[in-house]
Structure formats: C-alpha cells, structure tokens
Residue, then its C-alpha position, 0 to 999 in steps of 0.5 A: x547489474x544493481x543500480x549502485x546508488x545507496x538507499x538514502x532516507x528522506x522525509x516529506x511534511x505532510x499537510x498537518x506537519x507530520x514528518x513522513x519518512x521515504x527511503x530513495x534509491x536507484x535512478x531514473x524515472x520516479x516510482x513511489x512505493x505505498x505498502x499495505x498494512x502489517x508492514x513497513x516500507x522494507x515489505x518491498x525487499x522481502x521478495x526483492x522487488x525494490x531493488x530490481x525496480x531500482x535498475x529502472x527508476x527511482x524508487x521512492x519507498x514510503x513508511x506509513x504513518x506511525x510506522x518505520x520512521x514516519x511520524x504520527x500525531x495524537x489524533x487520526x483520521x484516514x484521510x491523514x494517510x491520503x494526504x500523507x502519500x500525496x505530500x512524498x508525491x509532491x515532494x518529487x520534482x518530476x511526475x511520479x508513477x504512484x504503486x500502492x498494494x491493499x491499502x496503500x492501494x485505497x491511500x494512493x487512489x484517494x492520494x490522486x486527489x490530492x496532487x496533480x504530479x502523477x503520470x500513473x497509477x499502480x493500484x494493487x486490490x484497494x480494499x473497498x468493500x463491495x456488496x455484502x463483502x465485509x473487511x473486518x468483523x466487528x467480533x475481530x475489531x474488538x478482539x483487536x482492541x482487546x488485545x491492544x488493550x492487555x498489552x498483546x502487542x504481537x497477538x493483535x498482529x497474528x490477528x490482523x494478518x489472520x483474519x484481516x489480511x487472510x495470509x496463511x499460515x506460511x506466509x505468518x511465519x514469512x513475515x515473522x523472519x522478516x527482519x522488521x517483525x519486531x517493529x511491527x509488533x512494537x507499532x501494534x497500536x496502528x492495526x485497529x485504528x487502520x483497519x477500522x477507518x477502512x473498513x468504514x471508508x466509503x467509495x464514492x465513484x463519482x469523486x474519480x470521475x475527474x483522475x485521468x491519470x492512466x491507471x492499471x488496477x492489479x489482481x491475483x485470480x486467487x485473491x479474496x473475493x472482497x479484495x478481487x471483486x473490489x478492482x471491478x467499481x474503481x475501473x468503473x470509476x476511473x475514466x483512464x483505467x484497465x485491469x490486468x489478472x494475475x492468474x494463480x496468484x493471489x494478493x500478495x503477487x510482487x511476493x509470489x511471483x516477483x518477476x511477473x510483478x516486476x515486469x508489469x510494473x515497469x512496462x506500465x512505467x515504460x508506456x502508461x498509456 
C-alpha cells in the first residue's frame, strides 16, 4: 500500500540566496531525487517511481534551477547548480542517499563536494565527455539560440530532446502528454544555457579521489555511447564505486523498466555498502 503522507513543497536557500524548491513525500529513510534536463521534478511520476520509492523513504524531489518552482538569478554558472543540490542536501537532518540521472548525475557527483551529509550516491550516466564523444555540437547550440532568440520556445525543446538528449521519436511525444510540458517549453531559456556549461565542464578525477562515500554508477546497455562510455573514468575515480548494467535499456531505465530501476535503487538504499 502507498505511503499515505501527501506530497508537500519545500525550498532550501541555496549558497547565492536562490530559493530551491523540492516536493517531500513518503517516510523513511531520505532519498533525494535530481532529475536531468528537459524535465522538472514531476519527471519521476511519469513512470511512477516516486511513489513506489515513497513506500521505502522519504523522498526528496527537487526542481532545478529556473524550473518548476525553484528560483533563478540573472546570471548562471554550473556550479550554481552543484551548489544548489547540495543546499536541499544540507537542508536534510539525517544522512541523505543523493540519485541523480544524466545531468542531475554530474549535479549530484560535484554536489558531493559540497556536503558531508550523504550516506550514497546514485549516479545514472553523468554526461562527461569522454575521448572524441561530443555532447552538443556547436551547429545544434546555435540553432538553439537561434531558435530562443525568434521566440521558438517549444522548437528549442523538440531539439534538445532530439539531438541533445537523443529520445525517439516516441519517447517526444511521451513527454509532450506529460502534464508539465507546457512548462517546460515556457522555462526554454534554460536548455542552451544548461547544455552549453555541460558540454564545457571538464572532468577532473583527481577532485574525487577524496568522496568515499559508497557509489553505484547506473547505465543502460543500450545507451549512447558518449553516455555509456562516460560511467567508465567516474568509477575510476571514486574510490568507493561499482558499476551496475542495465541490459536492454537505455538512459532513461527508471522509465522503461521502472521495477528494475526501483529495486536497485532501494537495495542500495538498503545496504550501500
């Protein structure tokens, strides 16, 4: 049976005073939740894995900043983001397992920097560029900008989710059903911006020598190699690490086989050692 607690909106202050918004529902232990781009925190009930997580923990379900009710500021850096996942972290009384996908992944990886109150790390393909493996062209960025530029809000989104984040075809109109659609095409303005800090982030491995916190790096046998490829150097990294495979699926395995997603994420809650 559902965990009967409703959800609830919260907001922690971030380290430059944007307010970030996070949605707590379910009991027991804390889990936090960073979704990836073209989505908001409501990403994780398309599929119906907040919920199910809720029977287990508390879920913490964040907005990045300038979407859903999180705030923004005039100017942005990544590493706003890094520290924004770290304030709703830190927010948290006990010691938090932190779950991000794609680039609420690379958010949460640096975010570990950033906070001592973390007991696991959930890392679903961070999109670190790796050899000759190129996130974003240039061609697309600009075509991004373009398009933000002549008002083409919903055209900048299609895009993204088209070249950028590689969903098919069916997985776009998915997503266009989806009940937050329309605000993600009105919070366009964050796509070009995102994408191109992450496609110049630069991976430093050295950095993590020191997160010892237990780590388990997420990937679908059927993802994009860039995104694949890219779990191989941050297990390298991390000196308290392991890779787990999802075979068949691809990036987005919490949506094609939620079950599976779900079970491997609460075992690790369970035991992250």
């Amino acid at each position: 049976m559902a965990d009967p607690t409703p959800p609830e909106m919260e907001t922690a202050t971030s380290a430059d005073g944007t307010e970030i918004a996070f949605e707590r529902m379910g009991s027991g232990p804390p889990l936090v939740l960073v979704h990836g781009g073209a989505c908001d925190h409501r990403f994780w009930d398309l599929s119906e894995v907040r919920s199910a997580f809720g029977e287990h923990c508390t879920v913490y379900a964040m907005d990045c900043r300038g979407l859903g009710e999180s705030g923004d500021a005039a100017d942005y850096e990544l590493e706003r983001e890094f520290e924004d996942v770290a304030a709703v972290v830190d927010s948290i009384d006990d010691p938090v397992t932190l779950c991000g996908h794609s680039s609420g992944a690379l958010l949460s990886l640096e975010a570990a920097l950033r906070t001592d109150n973390l007991r696991g790390l959930v890392l679903y393909e961070p999109p670190i560029s790796v050899g000759d493996h190129e996130l974003v062209s240039d061609e697309v960025l600009d075509e991004m900008k373009r398009l933000l530029d002549d008002g083409e809000n919903e055209e900048v989104l299609v895009l993204f989710l088209e070249r950028v984040a590689q969903s098919s075809p069916e997985e776009i109109d998915a997503q266009r059903s989806a009940p937050d659609w329309q605000d993600l095409v009105d919070a366009a303005h964050v796509w070009p911006r995102s994408v191109q800090a992450v496609a110049e982030y630069e991976f430093d491995a050295a950095r993590f020598a020191t997160v010892t916190t237990p780590t388990v790096l997420l990937s679908g046998s059927e993802s994009p190699p860039l995104l694949r490829d890219a779990t191989v150097p941050v297990d390298d990294a991390l000196p308290n690490s392991r890779i787990v495979t999802f075979d068949g699926q691809g990036h987005e395995a919490m949506l094609t086989a939620p079950d599976r997603f779900v079970d491997e994420v609460l075992a690790f809650v369970s035991d992250p050692n």
